[in-house]
mmCIF file of the N, C-alpha and C atoms, coordinates in Angstrom:
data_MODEL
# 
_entry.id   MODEL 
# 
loop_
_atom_site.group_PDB 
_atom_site.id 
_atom_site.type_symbol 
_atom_site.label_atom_id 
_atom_site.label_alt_id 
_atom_site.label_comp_id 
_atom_site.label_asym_id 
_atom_site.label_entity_id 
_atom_site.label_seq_id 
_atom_site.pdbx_PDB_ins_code 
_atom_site.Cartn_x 
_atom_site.Cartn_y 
_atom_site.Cartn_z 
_atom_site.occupancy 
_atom_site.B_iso_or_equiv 
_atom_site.pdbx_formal_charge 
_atom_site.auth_seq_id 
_atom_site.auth_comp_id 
_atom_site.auth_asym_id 
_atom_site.auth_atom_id 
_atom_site.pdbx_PDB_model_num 
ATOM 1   N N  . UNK A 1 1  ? -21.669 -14.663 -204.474 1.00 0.00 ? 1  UNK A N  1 
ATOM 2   C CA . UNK A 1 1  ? -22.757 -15.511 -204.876 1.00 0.00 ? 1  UNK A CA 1 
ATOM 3   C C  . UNK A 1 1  ? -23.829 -14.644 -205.516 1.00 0.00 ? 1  UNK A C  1 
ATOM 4   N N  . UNK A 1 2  ? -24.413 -15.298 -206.567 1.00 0.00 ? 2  UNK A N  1 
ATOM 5   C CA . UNK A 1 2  ? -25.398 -14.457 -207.234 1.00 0.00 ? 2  UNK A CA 1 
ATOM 6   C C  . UNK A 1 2  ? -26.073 -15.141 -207.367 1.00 0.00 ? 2  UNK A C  1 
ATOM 7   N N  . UNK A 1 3  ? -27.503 -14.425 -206.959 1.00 0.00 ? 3  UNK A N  1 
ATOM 8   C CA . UNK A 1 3  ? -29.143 -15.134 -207.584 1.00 0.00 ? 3  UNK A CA 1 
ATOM 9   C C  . UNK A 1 3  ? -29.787 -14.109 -208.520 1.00 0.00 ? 3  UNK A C  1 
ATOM 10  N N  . UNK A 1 4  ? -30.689 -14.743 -208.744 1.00 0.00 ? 4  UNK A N  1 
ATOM 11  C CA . UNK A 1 4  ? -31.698 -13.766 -210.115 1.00 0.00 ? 4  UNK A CA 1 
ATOM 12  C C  . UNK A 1 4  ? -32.806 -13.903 -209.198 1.00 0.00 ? 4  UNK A C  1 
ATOM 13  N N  . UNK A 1 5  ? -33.724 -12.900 -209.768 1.00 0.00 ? 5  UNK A N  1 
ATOM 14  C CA . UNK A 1 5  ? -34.593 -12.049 -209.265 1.00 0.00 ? 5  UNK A CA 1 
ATOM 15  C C  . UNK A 1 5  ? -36.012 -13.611 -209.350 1.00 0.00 ? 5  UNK A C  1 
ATOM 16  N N  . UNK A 1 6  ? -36.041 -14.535 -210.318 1.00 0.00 ? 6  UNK A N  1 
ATOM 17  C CA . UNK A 1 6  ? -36.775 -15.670 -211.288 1.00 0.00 ? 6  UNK A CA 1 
ATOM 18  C C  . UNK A 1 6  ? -36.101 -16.902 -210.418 1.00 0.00 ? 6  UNK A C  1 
ATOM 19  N N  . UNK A 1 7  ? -35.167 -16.965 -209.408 1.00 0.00 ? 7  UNK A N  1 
ATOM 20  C CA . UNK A 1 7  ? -34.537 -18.126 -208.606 1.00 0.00 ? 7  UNK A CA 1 
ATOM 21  C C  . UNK A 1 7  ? -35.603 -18.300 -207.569 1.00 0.00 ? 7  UNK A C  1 
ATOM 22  N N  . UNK A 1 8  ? -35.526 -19.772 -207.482 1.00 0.00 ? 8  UNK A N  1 
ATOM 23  C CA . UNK A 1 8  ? -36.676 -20.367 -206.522 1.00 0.00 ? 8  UNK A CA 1 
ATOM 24  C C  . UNK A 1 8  ? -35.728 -20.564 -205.058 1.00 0.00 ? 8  UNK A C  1 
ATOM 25  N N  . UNK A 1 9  ? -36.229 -20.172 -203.926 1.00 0.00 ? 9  UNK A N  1 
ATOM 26  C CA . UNK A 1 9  ? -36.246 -20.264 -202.652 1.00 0.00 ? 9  UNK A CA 1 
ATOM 27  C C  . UNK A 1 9  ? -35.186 -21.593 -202.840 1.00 0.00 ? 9  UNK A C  1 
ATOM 28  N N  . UNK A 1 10 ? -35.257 -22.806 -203.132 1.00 0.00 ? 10 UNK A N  1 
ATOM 29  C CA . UNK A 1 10 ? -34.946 -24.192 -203.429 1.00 0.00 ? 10 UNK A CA 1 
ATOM 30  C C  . UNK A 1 10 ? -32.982 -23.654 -204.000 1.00 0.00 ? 10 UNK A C  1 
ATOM 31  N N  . UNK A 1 11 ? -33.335 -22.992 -205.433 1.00 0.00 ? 11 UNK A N  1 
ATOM 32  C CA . UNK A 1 11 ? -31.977 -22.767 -206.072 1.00 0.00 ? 11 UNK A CA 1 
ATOM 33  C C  . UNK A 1 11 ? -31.344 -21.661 -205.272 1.00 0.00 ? 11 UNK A C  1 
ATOM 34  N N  . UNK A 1 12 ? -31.813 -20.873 -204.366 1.00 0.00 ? 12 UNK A N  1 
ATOM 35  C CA . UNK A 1 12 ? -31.232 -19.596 -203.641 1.00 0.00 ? 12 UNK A CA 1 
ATOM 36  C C  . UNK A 1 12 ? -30.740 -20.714 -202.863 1.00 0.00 ? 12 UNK A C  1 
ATOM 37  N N  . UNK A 1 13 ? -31.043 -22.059 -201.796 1.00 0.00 ? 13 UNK A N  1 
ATOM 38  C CA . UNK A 1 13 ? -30.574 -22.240 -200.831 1.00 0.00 ? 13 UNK A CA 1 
ATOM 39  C C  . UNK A 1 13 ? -29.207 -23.259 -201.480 1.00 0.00 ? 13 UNK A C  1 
ATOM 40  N N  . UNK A 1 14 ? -29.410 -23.634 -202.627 1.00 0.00 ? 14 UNK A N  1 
ATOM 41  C CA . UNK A 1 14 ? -28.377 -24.813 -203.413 1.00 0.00 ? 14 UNK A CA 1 
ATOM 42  C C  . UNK A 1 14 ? -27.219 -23.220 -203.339 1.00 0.00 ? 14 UNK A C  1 
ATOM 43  N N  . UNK A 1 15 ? -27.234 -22.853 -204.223 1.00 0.00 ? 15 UNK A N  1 
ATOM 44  C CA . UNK A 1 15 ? -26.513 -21.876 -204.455 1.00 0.00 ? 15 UNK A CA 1 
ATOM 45  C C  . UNK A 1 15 ? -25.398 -21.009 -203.120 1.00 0.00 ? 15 UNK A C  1 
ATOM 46  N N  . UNK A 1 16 ? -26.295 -20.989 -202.269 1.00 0.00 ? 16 UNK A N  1 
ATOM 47  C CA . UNK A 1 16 ? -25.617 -20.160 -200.940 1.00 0.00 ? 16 UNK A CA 1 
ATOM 48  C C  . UNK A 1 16 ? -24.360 -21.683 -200.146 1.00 0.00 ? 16 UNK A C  1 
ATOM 49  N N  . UNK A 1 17 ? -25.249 -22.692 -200.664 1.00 0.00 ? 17 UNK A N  1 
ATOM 50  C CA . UNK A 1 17 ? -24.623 -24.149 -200.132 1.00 0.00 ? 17 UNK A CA 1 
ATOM 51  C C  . UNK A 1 17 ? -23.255 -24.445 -200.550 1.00 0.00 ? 17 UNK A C  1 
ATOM 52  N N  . UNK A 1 18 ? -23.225 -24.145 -202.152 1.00 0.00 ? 18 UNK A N  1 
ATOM 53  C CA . UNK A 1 18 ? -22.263 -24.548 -203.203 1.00 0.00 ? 18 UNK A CA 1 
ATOM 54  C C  . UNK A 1 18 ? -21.429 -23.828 -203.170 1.00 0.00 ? 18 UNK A C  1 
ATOM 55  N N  . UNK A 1 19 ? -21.940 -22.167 -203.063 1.00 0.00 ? 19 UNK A N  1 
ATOM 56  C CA . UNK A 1 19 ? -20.555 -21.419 -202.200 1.00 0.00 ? 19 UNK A CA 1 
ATOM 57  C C  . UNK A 1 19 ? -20.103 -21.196 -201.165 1.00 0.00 ? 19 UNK A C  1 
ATOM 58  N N  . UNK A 1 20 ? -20.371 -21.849 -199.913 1.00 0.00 ? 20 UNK A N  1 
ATOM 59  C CA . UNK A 1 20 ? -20.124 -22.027 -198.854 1.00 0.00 ? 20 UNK A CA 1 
ATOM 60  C C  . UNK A 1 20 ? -19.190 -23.072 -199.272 1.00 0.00 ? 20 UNK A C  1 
ATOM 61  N N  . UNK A 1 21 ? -19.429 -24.311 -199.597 1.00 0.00 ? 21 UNK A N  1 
ATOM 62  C CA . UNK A 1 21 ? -18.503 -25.360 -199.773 1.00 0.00 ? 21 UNK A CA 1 
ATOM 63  C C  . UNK A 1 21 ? -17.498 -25.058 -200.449 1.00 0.00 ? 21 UNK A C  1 
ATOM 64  N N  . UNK A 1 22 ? -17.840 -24.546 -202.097 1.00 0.00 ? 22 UNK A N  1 
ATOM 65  C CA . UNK A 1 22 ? -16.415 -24.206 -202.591 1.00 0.00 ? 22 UNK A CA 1 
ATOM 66  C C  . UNK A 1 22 ? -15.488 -23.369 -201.789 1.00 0.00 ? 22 UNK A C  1 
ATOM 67  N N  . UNK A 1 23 ? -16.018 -22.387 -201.139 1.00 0.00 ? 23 UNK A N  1 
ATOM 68  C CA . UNK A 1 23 ? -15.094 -21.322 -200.402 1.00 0.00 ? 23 UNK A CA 1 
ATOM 69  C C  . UNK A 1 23 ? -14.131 -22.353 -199.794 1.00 0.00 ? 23 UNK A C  1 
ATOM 70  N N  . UNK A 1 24 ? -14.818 -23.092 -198.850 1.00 0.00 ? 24 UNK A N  1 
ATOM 71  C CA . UNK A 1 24 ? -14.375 -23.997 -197.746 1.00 0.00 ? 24 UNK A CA 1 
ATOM 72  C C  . UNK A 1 24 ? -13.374 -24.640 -198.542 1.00 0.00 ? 24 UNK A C  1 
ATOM 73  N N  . UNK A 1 25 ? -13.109 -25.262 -199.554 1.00 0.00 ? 25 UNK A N  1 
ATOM 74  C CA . UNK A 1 25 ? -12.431 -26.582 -200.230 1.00 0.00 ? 25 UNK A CA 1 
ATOM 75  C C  . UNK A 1 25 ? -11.333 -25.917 -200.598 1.00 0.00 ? 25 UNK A C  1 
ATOM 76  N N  . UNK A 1 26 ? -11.855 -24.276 -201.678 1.00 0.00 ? 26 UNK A N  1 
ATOM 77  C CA . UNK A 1 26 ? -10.275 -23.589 -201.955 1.00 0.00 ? 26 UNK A CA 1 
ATOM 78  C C  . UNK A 1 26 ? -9.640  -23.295 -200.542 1.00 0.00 ? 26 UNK A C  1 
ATOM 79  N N  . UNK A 1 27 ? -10.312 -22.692 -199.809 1.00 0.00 ? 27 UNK A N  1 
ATOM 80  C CA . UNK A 1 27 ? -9.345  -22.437 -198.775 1.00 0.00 ? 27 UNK A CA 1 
ATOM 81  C C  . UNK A 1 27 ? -8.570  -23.559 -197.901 1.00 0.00 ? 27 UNK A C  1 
ATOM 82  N N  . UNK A 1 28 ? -9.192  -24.843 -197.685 1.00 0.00 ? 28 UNK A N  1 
ATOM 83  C CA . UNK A 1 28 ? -8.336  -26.300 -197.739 1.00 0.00 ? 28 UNK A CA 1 
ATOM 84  C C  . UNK A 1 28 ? -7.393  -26.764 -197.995 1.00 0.00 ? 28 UNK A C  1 
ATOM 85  N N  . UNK A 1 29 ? -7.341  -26.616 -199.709 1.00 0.00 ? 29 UNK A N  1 
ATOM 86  C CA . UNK A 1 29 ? -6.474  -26.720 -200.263 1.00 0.00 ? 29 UNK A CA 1 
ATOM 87  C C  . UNK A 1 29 ? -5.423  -26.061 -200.644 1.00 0.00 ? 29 UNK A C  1 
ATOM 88  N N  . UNK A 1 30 ? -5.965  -24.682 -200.135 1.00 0.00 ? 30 UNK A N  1 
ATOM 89  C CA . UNK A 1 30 ? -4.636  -23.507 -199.642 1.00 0.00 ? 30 UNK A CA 1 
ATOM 90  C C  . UNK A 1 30 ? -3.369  -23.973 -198.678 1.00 0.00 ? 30 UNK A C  1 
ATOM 91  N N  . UNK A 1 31 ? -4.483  -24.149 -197.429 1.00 0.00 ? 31 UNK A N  1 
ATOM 92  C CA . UNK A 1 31 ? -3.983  -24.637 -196.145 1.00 0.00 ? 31 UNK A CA 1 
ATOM 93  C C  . UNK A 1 31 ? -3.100  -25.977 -196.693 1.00 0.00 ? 31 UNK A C  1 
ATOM 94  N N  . UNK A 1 32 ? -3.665  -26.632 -197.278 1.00 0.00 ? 32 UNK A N  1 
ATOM 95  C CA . UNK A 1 32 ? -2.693  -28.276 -197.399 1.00 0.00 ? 32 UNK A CA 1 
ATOM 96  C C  . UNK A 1 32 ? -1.881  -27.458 -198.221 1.00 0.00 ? 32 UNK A C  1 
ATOM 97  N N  . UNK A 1 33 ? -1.480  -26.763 -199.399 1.00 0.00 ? 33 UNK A N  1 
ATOM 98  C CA . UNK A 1 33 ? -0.479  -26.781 -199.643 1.00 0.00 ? 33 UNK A CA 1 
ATOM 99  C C  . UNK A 1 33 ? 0.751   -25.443 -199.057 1.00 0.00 ? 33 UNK A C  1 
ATOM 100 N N  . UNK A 1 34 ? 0.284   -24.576 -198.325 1.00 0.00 ? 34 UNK A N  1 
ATOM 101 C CA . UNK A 1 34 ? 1.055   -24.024 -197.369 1.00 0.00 ? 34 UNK A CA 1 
ATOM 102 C C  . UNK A 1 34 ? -0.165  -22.978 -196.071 1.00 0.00 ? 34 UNK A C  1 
ATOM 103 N N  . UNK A 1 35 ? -0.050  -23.783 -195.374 1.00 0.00 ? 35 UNK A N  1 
ATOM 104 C CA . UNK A 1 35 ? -0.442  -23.777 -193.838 1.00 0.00 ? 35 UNK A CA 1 
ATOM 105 C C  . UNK A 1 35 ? -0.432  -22.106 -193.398 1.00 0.00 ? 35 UNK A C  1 
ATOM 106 N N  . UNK A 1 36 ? -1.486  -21.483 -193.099 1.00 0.00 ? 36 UNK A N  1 
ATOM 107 C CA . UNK A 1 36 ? -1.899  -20.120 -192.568 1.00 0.00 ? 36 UNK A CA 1 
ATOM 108 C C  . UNK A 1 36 ? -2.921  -19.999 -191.996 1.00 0.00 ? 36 UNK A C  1 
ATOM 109 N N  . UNK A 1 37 ? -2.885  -18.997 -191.010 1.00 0.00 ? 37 UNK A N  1 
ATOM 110 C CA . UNK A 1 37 ? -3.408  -18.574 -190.052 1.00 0.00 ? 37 UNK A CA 1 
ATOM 111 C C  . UNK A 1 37 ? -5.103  -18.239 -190.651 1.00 0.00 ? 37 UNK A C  1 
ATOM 112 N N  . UNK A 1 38 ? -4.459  -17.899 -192.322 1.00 0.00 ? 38 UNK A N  1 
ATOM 113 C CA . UNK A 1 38 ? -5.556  -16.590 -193.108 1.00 0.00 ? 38 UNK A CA 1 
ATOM 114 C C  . UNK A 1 38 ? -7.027  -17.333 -193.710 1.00 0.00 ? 38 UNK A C  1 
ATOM 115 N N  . UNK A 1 39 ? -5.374  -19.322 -194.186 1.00 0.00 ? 39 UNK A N  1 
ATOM 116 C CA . UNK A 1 39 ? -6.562  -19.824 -194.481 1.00 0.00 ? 39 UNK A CA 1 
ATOM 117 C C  . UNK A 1 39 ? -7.785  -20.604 -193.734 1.00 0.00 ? 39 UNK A C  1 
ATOM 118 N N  . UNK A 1 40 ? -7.331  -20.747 -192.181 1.00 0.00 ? 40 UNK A N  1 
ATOM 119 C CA . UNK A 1 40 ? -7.752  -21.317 -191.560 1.00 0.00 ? 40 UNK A CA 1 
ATOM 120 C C  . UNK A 1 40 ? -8.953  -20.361 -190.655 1.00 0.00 ? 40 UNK A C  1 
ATOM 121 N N  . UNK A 1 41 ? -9.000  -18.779 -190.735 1.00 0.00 ? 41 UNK A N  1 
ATOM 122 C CA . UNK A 1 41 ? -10.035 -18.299 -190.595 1.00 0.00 ? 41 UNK A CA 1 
ATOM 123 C C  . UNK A 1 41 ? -11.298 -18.099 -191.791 1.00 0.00 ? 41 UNK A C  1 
ATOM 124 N N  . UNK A 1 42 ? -10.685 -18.508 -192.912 1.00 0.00 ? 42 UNK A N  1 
ATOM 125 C CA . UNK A 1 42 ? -11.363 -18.739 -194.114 1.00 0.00 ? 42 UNK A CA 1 
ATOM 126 C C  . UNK A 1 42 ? -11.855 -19.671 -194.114 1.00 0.00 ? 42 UNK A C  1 
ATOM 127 N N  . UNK A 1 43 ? -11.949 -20.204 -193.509 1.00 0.00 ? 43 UNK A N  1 
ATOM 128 C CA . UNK A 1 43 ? -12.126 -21.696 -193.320 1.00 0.00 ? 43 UNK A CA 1 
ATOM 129 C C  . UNK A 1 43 ? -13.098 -21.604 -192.291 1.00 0.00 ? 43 UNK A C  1 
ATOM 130 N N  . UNK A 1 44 ? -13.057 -20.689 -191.575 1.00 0.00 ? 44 UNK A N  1 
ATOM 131 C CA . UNK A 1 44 ? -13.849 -20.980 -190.180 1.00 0.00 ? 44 UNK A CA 1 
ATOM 132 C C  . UNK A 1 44 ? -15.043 -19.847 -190.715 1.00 0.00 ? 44 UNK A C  1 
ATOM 133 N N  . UNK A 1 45 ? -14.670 -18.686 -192.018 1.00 0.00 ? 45 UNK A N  1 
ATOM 134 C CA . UNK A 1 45 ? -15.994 -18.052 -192.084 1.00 0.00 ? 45 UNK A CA 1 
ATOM 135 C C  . UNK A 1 45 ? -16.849 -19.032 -193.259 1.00 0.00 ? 45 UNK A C  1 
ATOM 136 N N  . UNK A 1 46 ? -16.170 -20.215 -194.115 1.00 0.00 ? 46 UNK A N  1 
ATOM 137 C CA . UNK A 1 46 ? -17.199 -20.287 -194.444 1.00 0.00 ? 46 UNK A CA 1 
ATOM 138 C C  . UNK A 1 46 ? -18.099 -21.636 -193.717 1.00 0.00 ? 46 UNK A C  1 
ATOM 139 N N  . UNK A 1 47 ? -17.466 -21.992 -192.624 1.00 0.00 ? 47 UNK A N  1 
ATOM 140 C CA . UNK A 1 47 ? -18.483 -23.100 -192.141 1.00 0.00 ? 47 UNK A CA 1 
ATOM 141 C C  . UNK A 1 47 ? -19.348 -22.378 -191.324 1.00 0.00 ? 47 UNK A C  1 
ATOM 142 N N  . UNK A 1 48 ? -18.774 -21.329 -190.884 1.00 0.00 ? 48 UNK A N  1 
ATOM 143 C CA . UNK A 1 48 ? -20.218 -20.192 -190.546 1.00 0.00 ? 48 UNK A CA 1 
ATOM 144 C C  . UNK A 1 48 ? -21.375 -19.707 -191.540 1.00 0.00 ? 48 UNK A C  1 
ATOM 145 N N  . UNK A 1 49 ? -20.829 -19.799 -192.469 1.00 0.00 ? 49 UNK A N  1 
ATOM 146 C CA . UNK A 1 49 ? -22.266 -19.198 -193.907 1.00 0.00 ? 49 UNK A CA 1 
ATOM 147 C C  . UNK A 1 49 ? -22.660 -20.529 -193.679 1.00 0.00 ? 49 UNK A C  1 
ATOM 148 N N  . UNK A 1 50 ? -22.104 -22.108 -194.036 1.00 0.00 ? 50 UNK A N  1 
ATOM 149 C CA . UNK A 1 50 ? -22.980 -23.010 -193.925 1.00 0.00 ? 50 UNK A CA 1 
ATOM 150 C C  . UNK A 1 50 ? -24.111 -23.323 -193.048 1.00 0.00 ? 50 UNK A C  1 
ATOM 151 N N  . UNK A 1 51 ? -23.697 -22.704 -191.901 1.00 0.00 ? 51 UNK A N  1 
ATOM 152 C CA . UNK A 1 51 ? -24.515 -22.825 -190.173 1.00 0.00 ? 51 UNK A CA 1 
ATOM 153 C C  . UNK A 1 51 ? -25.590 -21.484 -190.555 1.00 0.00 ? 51 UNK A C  1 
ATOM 154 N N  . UNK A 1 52 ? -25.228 -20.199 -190.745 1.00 0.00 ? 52 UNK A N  1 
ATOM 155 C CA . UNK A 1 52 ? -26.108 -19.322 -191.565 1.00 0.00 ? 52 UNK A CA 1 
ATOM 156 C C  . UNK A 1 52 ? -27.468 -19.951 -192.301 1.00 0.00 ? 52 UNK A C  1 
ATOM 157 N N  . UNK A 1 53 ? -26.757 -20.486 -193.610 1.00 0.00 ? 53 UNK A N  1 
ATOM 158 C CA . UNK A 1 53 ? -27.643 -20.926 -194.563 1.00 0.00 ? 53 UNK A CA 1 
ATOM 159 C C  . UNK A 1 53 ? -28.453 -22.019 -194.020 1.00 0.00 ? 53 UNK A C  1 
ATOM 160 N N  . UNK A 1 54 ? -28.060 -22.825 -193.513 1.00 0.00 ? 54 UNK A N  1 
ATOM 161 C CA . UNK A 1 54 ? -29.216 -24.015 -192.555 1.00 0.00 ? 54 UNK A CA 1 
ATOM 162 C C  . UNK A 1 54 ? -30.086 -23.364 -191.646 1.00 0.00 ? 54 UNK A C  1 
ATOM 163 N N  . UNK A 1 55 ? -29.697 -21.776 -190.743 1.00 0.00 ? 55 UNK A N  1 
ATOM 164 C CA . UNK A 1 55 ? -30.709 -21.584 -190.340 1.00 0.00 ? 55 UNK A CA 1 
ATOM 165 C C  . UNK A 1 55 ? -31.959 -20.825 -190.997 1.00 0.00 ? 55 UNK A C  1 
ATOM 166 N N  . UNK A 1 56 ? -31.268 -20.042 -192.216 1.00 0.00 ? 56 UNK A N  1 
ATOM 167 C CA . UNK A 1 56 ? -32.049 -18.977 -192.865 1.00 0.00 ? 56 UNK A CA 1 
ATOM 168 C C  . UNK A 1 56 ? -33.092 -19.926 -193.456 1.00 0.00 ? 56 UNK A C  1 
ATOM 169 N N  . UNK A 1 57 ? -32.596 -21.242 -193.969 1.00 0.00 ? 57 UNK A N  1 
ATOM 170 C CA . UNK A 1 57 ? -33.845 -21.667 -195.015 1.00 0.00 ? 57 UNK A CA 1 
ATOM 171 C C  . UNK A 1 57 ? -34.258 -23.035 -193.857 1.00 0.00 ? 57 UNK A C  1 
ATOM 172 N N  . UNK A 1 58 ? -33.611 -23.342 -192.835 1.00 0.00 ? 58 UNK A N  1 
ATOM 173 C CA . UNK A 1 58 ? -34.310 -24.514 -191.943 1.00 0.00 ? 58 UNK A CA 1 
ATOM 174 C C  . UNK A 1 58 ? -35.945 -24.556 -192.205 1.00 0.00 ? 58 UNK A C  1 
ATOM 175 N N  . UNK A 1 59 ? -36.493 -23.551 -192.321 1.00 0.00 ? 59 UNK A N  1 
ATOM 176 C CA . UNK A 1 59 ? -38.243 -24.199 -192.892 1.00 0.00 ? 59 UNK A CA 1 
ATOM 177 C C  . UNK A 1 59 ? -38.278 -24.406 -193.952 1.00 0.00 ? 59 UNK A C  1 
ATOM 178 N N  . UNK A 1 60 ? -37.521 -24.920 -194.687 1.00 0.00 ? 60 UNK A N  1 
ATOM 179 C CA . UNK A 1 60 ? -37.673 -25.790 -196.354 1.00 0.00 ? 60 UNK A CA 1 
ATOM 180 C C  . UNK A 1 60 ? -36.894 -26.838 -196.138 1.00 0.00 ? 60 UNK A C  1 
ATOM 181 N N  . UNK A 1 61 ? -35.804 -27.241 -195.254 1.00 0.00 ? 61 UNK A N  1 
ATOM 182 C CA . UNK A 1 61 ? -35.084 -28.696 -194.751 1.00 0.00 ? 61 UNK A CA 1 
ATOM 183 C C  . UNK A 1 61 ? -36.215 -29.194 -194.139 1.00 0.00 ? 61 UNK A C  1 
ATOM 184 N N  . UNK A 1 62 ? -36.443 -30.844 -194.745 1.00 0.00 ? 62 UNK A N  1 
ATOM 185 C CA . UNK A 1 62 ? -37.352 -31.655 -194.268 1.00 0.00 ? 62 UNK A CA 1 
ATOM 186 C C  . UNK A 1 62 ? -36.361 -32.358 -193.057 1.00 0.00 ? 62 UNK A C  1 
ATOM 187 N N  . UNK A 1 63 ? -37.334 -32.409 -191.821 1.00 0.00 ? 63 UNK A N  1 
ATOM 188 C CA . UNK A 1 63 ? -36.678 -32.751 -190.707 1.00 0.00 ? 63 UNK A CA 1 
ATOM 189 C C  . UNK A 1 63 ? -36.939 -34.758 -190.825 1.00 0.00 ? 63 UNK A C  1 
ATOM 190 N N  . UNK A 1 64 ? -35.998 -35.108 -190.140 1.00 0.00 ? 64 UNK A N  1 
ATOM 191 C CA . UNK A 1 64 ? -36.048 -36.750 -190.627 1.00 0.00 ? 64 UNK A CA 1 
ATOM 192 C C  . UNK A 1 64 ? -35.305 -37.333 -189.061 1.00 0.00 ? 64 UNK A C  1 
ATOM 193 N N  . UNK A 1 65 ? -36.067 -38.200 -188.001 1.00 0.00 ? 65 UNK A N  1 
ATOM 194 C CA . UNK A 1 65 ? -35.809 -38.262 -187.030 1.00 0.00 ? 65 UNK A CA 1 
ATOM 195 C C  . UNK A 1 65 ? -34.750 -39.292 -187.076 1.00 0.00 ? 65 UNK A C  1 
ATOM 196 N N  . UNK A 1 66 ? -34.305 -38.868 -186.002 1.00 0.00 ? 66 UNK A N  1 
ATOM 197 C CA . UNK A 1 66 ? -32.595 -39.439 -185.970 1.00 0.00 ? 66 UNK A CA 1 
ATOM 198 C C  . UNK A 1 66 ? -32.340 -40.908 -185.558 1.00 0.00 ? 66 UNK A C  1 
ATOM 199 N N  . UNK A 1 67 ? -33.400 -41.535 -185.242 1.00 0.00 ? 67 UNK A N  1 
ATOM 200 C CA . UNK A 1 67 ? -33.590 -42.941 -185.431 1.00 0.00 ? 67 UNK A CA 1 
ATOM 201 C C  . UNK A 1 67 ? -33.315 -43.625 -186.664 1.00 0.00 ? 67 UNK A C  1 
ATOM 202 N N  . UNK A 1 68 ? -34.534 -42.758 -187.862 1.00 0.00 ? 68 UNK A N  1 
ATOM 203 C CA . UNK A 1 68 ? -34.312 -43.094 -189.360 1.00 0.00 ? 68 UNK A CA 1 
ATOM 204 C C  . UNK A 1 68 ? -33.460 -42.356 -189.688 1.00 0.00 ? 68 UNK A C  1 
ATOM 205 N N  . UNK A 1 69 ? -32.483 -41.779 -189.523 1.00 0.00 ? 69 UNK A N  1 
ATOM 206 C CA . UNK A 1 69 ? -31.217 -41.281 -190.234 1.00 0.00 ? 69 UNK A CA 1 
ATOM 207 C C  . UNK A 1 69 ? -30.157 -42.234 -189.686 1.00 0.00 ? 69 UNK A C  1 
ATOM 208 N N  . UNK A 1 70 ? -29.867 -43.091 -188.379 1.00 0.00 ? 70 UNK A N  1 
ATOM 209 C CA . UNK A 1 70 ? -29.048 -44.059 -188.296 1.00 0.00 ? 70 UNK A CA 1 
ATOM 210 C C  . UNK A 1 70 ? -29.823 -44.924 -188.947 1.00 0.00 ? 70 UNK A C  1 
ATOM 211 N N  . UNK A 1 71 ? -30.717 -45.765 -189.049 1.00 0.00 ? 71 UNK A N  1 
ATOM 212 C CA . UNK A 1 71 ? -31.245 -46.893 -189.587 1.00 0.00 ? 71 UNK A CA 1 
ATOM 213 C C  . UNK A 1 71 ? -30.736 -47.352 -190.805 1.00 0.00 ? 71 UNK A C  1 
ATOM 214 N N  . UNK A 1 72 ? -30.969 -45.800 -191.591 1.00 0.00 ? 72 UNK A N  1 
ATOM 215 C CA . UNK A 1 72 ? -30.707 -46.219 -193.024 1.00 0.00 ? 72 UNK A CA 1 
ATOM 216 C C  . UNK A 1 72 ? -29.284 -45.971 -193.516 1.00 0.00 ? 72 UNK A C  1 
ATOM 217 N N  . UNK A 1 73 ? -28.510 -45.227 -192.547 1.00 0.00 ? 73 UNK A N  1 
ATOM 218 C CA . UNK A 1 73 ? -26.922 -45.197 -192.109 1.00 0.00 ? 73 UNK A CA 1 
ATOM 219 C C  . UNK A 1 73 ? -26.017 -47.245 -191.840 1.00 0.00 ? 73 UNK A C  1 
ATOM 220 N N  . UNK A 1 74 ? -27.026 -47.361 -191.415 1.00 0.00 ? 74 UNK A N  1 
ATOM 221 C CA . UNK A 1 74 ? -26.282 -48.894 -190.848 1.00 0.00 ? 74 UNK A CA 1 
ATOM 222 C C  . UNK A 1 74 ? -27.426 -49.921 -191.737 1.00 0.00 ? 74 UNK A C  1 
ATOM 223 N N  . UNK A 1 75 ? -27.623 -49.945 -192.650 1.00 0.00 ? 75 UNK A N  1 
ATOM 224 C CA . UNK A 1 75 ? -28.203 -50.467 -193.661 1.00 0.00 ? 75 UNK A CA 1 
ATOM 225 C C  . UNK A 1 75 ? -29.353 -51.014 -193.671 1.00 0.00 ? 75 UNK A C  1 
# 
């Protein structure tokens, strides 16, 4: 993953997100099409960068209480 020196706090945390996920999806789709041990710890490091990245930037995630996150879940 690469940032520039001119990247806002905002695009550093998109960025660390987008490769966390892609990692996660190729290595998925590894696994679905032949099943390993290799891809399934690949799998497990990048839902760790995701858990990482939520805590590193958690003071720029707006917190939204979990009342109004079902509410607007169930319409």
């Amino acid at each position: 993953m690469q940032t520039q020196a001119q990247d806002s706090v905002e695009e550093c945390f998109i960025k660390s997100l987008e490769h966390a996920l892609a990692h996660w999806l190729y290595h998925e789709q590894a696994y679905v099409e032949e099943p390993s041990m290799d891809c399934l710890h690949e799998i497990s490091h990048a839902l760790s960068f995701v858990r990482q990245t939520l805590a590193v930037f958690a003071g720029i995630i707006p917190s939204v209480p979990v009342p109004l996150c079902v509410k607007s879940l169930s319409g």
